[in-house]
C-alpha positions as CSV (number, residue, x, y, z in Angstrom):
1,X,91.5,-48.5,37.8
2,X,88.9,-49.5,35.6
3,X,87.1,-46.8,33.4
4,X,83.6,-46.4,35.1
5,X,81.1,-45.0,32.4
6,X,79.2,-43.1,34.7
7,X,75.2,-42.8,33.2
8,X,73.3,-39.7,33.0
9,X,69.9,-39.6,33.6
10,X,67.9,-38.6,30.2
11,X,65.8,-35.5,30.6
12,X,62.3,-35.2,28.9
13,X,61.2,-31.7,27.8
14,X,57.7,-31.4,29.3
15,X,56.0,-28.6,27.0
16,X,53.1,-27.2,28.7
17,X,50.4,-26.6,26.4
18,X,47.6,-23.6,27.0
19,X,44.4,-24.3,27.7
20,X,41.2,-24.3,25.0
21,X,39.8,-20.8,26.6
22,X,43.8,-19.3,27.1
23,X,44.0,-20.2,23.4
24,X,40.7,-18.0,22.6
25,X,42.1,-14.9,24.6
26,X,45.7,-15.4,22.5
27,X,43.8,-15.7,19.5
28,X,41.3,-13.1,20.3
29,X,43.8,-10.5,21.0
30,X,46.0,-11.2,18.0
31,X,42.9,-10.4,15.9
32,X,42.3,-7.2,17.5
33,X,45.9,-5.8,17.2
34,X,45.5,-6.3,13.6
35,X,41.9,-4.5,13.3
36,X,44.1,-2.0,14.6
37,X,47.4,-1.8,13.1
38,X,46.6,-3.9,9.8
39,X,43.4,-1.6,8.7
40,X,41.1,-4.2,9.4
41,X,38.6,-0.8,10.5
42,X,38.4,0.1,7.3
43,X,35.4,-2.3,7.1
44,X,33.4,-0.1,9.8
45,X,33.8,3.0,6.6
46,X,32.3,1.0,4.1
47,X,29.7,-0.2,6.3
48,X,29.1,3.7,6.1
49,X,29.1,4.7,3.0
50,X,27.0,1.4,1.9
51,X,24.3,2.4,4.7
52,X,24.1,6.3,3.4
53,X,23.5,4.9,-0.2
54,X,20.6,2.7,0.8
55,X,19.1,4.8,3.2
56,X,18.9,8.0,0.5
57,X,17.0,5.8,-1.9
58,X,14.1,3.6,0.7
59,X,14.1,7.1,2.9
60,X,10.9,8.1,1.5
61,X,9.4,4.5,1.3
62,X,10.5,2.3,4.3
63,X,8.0,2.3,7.1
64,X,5.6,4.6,4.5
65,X,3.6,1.5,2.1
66,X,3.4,-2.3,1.8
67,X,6.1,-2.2,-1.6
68,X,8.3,0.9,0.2
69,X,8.3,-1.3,3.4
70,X,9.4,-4.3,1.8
71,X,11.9,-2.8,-0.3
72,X,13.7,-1.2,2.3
73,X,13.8,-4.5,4.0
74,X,15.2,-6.2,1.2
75,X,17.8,-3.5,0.9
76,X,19.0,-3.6,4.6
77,X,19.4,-7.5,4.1
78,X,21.8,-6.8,1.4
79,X,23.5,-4.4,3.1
80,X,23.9,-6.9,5.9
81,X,25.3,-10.0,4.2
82,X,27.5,-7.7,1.9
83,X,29.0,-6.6,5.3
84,X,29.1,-10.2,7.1
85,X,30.3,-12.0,4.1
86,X,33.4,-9.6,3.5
87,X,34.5,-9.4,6.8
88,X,36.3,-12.7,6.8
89,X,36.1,-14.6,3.9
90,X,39.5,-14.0,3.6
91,X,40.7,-14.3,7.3
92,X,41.7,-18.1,6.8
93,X,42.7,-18.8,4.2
94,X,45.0,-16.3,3.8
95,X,47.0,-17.0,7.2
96,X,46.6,-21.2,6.0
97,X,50.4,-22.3,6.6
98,X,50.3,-20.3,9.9
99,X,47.4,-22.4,11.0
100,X,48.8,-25.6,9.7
101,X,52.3,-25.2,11.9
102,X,50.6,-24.0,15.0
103,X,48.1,-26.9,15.0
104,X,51.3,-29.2,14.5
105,X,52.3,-27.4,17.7
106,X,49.6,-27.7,19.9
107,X,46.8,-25.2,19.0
108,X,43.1,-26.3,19.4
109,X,41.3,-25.9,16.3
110,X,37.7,-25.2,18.5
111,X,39.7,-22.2,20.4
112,X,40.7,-20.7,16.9
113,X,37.4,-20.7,15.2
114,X,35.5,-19.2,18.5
115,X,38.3,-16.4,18.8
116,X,37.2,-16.0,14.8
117,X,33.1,-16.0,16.4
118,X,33.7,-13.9,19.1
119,X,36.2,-10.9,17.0
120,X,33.5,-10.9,14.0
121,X,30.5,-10.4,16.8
122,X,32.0,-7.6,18.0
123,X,32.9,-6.3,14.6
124,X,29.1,-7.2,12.8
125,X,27.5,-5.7,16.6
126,X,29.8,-2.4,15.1
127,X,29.2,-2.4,11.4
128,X,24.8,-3.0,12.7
129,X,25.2,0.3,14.6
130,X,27.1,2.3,12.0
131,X,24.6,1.2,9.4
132,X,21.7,2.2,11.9
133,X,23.1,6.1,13.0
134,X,23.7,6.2,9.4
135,X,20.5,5.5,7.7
136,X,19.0,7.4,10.2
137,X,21.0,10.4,9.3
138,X,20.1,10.5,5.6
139,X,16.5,10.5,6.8
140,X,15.0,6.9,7.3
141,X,12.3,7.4,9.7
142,X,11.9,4.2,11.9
143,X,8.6,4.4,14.6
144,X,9.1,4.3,18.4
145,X,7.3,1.3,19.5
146,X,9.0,-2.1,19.0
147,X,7.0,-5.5,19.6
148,X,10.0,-7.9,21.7
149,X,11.7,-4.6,23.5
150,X,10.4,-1.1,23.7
151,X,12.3,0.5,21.2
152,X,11.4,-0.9,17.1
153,X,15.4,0.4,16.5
154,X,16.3,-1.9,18.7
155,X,14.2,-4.7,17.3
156,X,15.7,-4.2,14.3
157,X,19.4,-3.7,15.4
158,X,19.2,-7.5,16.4
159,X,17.6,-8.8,13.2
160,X,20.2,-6.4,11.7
161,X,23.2,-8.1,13.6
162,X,21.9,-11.7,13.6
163,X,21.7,-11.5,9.5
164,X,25.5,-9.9,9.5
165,X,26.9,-12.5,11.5
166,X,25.1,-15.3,10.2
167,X,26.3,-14.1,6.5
168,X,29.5,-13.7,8.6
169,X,30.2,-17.1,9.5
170,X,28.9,-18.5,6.3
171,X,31.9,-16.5,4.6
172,X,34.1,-17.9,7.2
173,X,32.9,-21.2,6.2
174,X,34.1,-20.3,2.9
175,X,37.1,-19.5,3.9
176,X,38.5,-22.8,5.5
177,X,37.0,-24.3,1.9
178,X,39.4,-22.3,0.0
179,X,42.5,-22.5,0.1
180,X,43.6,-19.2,-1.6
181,X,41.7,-15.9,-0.7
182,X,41.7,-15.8,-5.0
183,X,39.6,-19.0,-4.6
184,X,37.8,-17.6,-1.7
185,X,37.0,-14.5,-4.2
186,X,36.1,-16.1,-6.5
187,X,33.0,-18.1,-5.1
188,X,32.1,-15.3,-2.9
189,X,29.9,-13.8,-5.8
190,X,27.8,-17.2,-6.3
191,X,27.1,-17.1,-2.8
192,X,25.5,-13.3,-2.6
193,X,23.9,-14.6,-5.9
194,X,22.0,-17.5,-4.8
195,X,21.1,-15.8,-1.3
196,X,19.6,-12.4,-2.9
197,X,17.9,-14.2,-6.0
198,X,17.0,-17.3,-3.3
199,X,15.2,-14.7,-0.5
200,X,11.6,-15.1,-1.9
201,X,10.2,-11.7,-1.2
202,X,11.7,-9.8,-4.2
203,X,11.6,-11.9,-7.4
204,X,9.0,-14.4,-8.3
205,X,10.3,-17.5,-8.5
206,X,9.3,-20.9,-10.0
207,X,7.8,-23.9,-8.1
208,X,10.5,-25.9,-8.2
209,X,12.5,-23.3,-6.5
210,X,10.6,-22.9,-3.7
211,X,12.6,-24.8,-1.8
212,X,15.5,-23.6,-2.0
213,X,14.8,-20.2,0.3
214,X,14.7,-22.0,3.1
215,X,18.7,-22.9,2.9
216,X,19.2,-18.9,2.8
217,X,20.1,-16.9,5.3
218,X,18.5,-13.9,3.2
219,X,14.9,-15.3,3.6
220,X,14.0,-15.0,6.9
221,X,16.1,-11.7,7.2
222,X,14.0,-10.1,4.8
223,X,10.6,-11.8,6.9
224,X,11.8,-10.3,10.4
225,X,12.3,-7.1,8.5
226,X,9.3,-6.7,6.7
227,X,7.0,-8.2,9.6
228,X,9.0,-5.3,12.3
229,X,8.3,-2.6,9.4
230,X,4.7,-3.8,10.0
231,X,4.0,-4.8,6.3
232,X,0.5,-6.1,6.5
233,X,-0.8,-2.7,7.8
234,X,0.6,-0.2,5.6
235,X,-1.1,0.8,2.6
236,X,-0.3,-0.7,-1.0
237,X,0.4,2.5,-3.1
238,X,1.4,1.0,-6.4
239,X,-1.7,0.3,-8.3
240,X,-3.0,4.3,-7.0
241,X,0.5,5.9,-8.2
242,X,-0.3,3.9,-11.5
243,X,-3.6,5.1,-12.0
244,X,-2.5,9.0,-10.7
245,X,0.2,8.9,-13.9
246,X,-2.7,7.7,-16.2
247,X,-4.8,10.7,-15.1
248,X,-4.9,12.4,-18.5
249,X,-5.2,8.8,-20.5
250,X,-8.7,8.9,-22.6
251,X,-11.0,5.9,-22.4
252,X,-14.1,5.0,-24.6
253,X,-16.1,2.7,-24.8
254,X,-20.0,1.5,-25.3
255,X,-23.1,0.9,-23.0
256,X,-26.5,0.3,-23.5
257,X,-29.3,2.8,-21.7
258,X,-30.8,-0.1,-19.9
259,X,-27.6,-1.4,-18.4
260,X,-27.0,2.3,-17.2
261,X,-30.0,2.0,-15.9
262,X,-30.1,-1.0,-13.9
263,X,-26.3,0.0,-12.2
264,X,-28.0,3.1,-10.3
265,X,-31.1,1.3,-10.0
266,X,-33.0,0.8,-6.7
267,X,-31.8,-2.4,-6.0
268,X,-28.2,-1.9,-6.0
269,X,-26.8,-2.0,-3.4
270,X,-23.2,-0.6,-3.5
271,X,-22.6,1.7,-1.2
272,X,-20.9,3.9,-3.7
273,X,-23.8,3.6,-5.9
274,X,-26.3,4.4,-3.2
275,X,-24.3,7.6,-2.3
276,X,-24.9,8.7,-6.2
277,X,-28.3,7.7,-5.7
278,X,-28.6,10.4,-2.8
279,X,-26.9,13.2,-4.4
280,X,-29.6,15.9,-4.4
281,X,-29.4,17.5,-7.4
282,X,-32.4,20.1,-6.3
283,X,-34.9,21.3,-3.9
284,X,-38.6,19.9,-4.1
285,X,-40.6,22.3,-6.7
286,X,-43.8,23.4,-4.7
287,X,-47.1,25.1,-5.6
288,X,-44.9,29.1,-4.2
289,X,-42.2,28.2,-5.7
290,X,-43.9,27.6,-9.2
291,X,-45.5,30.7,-8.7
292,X,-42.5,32.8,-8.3
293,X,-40.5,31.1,-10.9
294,X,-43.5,32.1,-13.6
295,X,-44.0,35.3,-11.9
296,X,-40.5,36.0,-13.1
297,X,-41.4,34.9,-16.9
298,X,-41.5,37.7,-19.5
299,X,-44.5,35.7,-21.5
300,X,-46.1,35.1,-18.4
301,X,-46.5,38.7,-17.6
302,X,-48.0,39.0,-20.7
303,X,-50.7,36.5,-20.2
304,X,-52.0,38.1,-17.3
305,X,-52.2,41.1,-19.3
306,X,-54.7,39.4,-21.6
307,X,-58.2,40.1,-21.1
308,X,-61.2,38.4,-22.2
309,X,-64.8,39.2,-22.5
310,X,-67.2,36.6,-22.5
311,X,-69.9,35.3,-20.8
312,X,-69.2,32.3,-19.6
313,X,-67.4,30.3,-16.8
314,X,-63.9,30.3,-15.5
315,X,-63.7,26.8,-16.7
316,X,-64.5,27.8,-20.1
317,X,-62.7,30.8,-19.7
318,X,-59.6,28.4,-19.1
319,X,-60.2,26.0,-21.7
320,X,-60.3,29.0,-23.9
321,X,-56.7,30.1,-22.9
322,X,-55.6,26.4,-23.4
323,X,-57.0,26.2,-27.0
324,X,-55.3,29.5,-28.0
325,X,-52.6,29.3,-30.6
326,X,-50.8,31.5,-28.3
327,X,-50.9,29.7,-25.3
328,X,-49.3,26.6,-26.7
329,X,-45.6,27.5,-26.1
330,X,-46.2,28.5,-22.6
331,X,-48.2,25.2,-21.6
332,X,-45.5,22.9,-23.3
333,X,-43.0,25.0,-21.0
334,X,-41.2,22.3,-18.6
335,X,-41.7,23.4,-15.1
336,X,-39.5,20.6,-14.0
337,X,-38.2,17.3,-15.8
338,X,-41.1,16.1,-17.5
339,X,-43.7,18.1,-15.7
340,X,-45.3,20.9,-18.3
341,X,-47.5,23.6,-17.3
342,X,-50.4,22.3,-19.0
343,X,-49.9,18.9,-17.0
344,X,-49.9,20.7,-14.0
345,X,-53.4,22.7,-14.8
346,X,-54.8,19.1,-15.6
347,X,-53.3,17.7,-12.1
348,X,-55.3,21.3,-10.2
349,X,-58.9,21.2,-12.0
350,X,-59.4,17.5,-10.7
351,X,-60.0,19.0,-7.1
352,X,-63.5,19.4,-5.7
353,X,-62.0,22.9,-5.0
354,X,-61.7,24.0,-7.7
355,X,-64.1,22.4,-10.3
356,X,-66.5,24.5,-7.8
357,X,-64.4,27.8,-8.8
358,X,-64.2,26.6,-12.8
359,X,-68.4,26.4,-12.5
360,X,-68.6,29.6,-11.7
361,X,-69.7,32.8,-14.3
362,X,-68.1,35.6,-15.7
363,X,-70.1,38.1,-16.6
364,X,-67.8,41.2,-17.5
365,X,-64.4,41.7,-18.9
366,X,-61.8,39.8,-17.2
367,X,-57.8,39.6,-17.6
368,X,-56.0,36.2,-17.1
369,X,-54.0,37.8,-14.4
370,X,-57.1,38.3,-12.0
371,X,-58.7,34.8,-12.5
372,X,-55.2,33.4,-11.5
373,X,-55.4,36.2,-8.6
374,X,-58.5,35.1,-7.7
375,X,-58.0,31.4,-7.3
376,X,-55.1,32.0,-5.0
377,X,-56.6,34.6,-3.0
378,X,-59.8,32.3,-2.6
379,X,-57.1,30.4,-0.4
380,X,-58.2,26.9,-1.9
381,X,-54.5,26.1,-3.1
382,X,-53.3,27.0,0.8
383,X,-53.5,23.3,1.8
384,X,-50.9,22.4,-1.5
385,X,-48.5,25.1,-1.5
386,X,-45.8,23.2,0.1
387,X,-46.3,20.0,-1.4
388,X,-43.9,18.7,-3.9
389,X,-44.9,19.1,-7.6
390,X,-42.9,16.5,-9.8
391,X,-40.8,14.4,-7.1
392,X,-37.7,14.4,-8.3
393,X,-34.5,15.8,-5.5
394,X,-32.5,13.6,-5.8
395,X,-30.6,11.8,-8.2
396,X,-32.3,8.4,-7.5
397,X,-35.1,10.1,-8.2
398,X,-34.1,10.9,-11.3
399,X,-33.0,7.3,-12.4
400,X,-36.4,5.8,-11.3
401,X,-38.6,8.6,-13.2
402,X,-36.5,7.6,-16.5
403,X,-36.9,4.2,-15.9
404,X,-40.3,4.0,-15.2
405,X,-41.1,5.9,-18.8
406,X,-41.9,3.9,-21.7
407,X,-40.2,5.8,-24.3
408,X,-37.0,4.9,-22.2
409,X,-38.2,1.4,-21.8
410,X,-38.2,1.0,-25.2
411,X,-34.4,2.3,-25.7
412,X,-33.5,0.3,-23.7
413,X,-30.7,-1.8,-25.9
414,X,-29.8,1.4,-27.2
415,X,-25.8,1.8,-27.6
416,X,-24.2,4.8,-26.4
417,X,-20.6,5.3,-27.2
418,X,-18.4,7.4,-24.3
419,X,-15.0,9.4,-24.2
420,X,-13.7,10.4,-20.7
421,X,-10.3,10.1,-18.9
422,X,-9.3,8.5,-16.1
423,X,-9.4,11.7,-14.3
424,X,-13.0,12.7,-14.9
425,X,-14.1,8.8,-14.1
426,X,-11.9,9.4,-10.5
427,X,-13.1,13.1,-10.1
428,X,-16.6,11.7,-10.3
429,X,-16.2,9.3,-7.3
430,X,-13.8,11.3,-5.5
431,X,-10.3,11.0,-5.9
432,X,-9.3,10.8,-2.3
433,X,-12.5,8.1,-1.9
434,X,-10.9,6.2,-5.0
435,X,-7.1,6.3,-3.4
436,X,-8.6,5.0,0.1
437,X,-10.8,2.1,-1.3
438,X,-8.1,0.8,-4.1
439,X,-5.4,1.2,-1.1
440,X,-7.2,-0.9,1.2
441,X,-8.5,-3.4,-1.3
442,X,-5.0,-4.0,-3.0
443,X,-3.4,-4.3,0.9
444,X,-6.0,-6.7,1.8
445,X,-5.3,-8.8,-0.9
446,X,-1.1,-8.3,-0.6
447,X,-1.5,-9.4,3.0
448,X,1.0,-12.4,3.9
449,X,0.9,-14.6,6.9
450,X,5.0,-14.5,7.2
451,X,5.3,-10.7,7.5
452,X,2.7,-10.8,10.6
453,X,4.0,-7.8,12.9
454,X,4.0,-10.6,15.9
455,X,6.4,-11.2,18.8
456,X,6.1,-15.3,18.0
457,X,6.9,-14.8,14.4
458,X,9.6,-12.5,14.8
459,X,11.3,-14.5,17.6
460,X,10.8,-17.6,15.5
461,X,13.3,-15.9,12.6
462,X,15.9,-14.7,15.2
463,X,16.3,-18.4,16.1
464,X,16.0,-19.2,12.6
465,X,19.3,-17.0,11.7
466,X,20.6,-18.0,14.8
467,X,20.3,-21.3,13.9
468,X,22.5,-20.9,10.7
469,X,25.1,-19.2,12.2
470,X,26.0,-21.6,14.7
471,X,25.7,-24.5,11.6
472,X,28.0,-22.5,10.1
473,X,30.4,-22.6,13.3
474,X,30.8,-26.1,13.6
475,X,30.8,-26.5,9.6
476,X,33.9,-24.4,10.0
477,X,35.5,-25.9,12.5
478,X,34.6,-29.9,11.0
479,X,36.8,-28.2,8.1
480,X,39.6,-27.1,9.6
481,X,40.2,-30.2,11.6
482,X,41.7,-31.8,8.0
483,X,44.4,-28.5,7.9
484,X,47.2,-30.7,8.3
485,X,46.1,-32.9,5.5
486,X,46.3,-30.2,3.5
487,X,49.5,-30.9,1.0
488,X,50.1,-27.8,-0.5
């Protein structure tokens, strides 16, 4: 019987391969059991202890002034890609010949990357709250009211996490580059380099630079930040705190009269000058009080003790008195400013009133005293005692008598040379005045259009860190693809 090779049918192994979104569970999971058993939390610590540092030193400034506000946003954008960046910039390239023979065996490169996106959320969406309880436990005061949602610590949460994970996936990035984690480490610190110097808030940089900022994620974190910490409408306190340490510093210098003269002059019209021009420095001097401020005079009281006898007329009688040797220091006496007491008997004798009173006789003896008794008694000053004698109250007043003499006129040019401090020169405008006008001048001119506390401009930097993250997705992924050509 003939040998009958009998044929058996060839079998094909059919190897069922997982699905794209069953690969990102797998994946997913596997990166969660080693947060947990490989220390991967200890990240979430260091977020911590980062978070307390910064928040001790902007606590007092953040939220406060224009250079505090800004600070502190620049520090919580460092904090945030310090944290993103070293969360996985080792986490591929370290586990490279693992990823190499499972792509060989069927894994998706897409589902690998998004297990990466989805595990370093969740971990940035941790590290943004721990950095948040934290800062606000070492005293950072952040205000209620937000501008997208009710709550500003919730505005700034999302900036916060949007600026971690974008730094995030930009270290990710990184890591399918290298192909080492010493590599990996190694260019790390050129990258937090170029996007802390690059964020243009901070350092001034040159034109040619310019740029550059807008290929950093750090530049419109530190925009969304400083525009929620309302920069525009805080005070800038730099140029005050300056001049507050220069309190005792002397200053001198030279002026001329006239100059003086013209600042406080009536046709200035600085409000600060016109509020020194209204400073009374006195009361009005009338006719009573005259009379009560001689009555008070020692060589007055011994005038009116004088008595004369002659035949003659009170006007002579007073001319007498005016000639007298002795009578010379008392009518030089300045009642007020420039107003003598012989100027003011010449201003009274040229009223009808009383040239009717000077025509009048004497004819027995008579003390000075009486004849001034008399000519208030005869009630002919009445109508004058409360008009002003001099008109100088205030110190405008002042400026314009002085001005309009001619012996000032003609010193016009004259140089006068000055030593004050800085304290006396903002003790005589008012410190607090000085603080609140220097404040709001130096904000108004530090005011800048991308720090405008607005819902459009903040949403417009979400999307704009958004936008890099997801670049920095596919970038990753585009990478990877070329594992297996990879012949080390």
């Amino acid at each position: 019987m003939p040998d009958v090779k009998a044929e058996k049918p060839s079998r094909r192994m059919n190897i069922r391969y997982r699905g794209r979104g069953a690969q990102v569970i797998i994946y997913l999971g596997k990166l969660i059991r080693m947060f947990i058993y490989q220390n991967d939390w200890k990240v979430l610590p260091m977020a911590a202890l980062i978070a307390g540092l910064v928040g001790m030193v902007v606590r007092k400034r953040m939220f406060i002034n224009m250079e505090g506000s800004l600070m502190g946003a620049f520090a919580l954008v460092c904090v945030c890609i310090w944290n993103g960046c070293f969360n996985s910039v080792q986490v591929i390239c370290r586990e490279r010949d693992v990823i190499k023979r499972e792509h060989r065996s069927g894994m998706h490169i897409s589902s690998y990357i998004c297990a990466h996106m989805l595990y370093q959320s969740i971990l940035c969406l941790l590290q943004t709250g721990v950095t948040l309880y934290v800062t606000r436990m070492v005293g950072v005061k952040y205000p209620d009211e937000g501008v997208i949602t009710p709550y500003l610590l919730f505005d700034i949460g999302i900036s916060m996490f949007l600026i971690t994970f974008a730094s995030d996936m930009l270290s990710l990035w990184i890591s399918t580059l290298a192909h080492s984690t010493t590599t990996a480490m190694t260019i790390m610190p050129f990258v937090l380099i170029f996007q802390l110097v690059f964020s243009g808030g901070m350092l001034s940089l040159p034109e040619w630079s310019e740029p550059l900022t807008n290929l950093t994620i750090s530049n419109p974190g530190l925009k969304v930040l400083a525009a929620q910490a309302n920069y525009n409408n805080l005070p800038l306190a730099s140029i005050w705190n300056t001049i507050s340490k220069m309190h005792e510093s002397e200053v001198t210098g030279t002026v001329k009269l006239g100059d003086v003269l013209d600042l406080l002059g009536k046709k200035n019209n600085n409000p600060t000058v016109r509020k020194i021009r209204n400073t009374e420095i006195g009361e009005y001097l009338t006719l009573n009080g005259l009379t009560q401020g001689l009555n008070q005079l020692d060589s007055y009281q011994i005038f009116r003790k004088k008595t004369f006898s002659l035949d003659t007329t009170y006007g002579d009688l007073l001319k007498a008195f005016r000639e007298s040797p002795d009578s010379k220091e008392f009518l030089e006496r300045k009642i007020f400013a420039d107003l003598t007491v012989e100027a003011l008997l010449d201003n009274m004798v040229k009223t009808d009133e009383m040239k009717v009173l000077m025509e009048q006789k004497v004819v027995s003896d008579v003390k000075f005293g009486d004849v001034i008794d008399l000519i208030i008694s005869s009630g002919l000053l009445d109508a004058y005692k409360d008009e002003p004698i001099g008109g100088i109250r205030t110190a405008g007043d002042l400026v314009d008598r002085l001005a309009e003499n001619p012996d000032v006129q003609k010193n016009r040019d004259q140089q006068y040379t000055f030593k004050t401090t800085v304290g006396e020169i903002v003790n005589l405008f008012g410190a607090t005045k000085v603080k609140n006008v220097i404040q709001t001048m130096a904000s108004e001119a530090s005011r800048n259009p991308d720090y405008e506390n607005s819902a459009e401009n903040i949403l417009v930097y979400w999307w704009r860190i958004f936008g890099f993250a997801i670049l920095f997705v596919f970038l990753a992924m585009i990478t990877l693809e070329s594992v297996d050509k990879d012949k080390r």
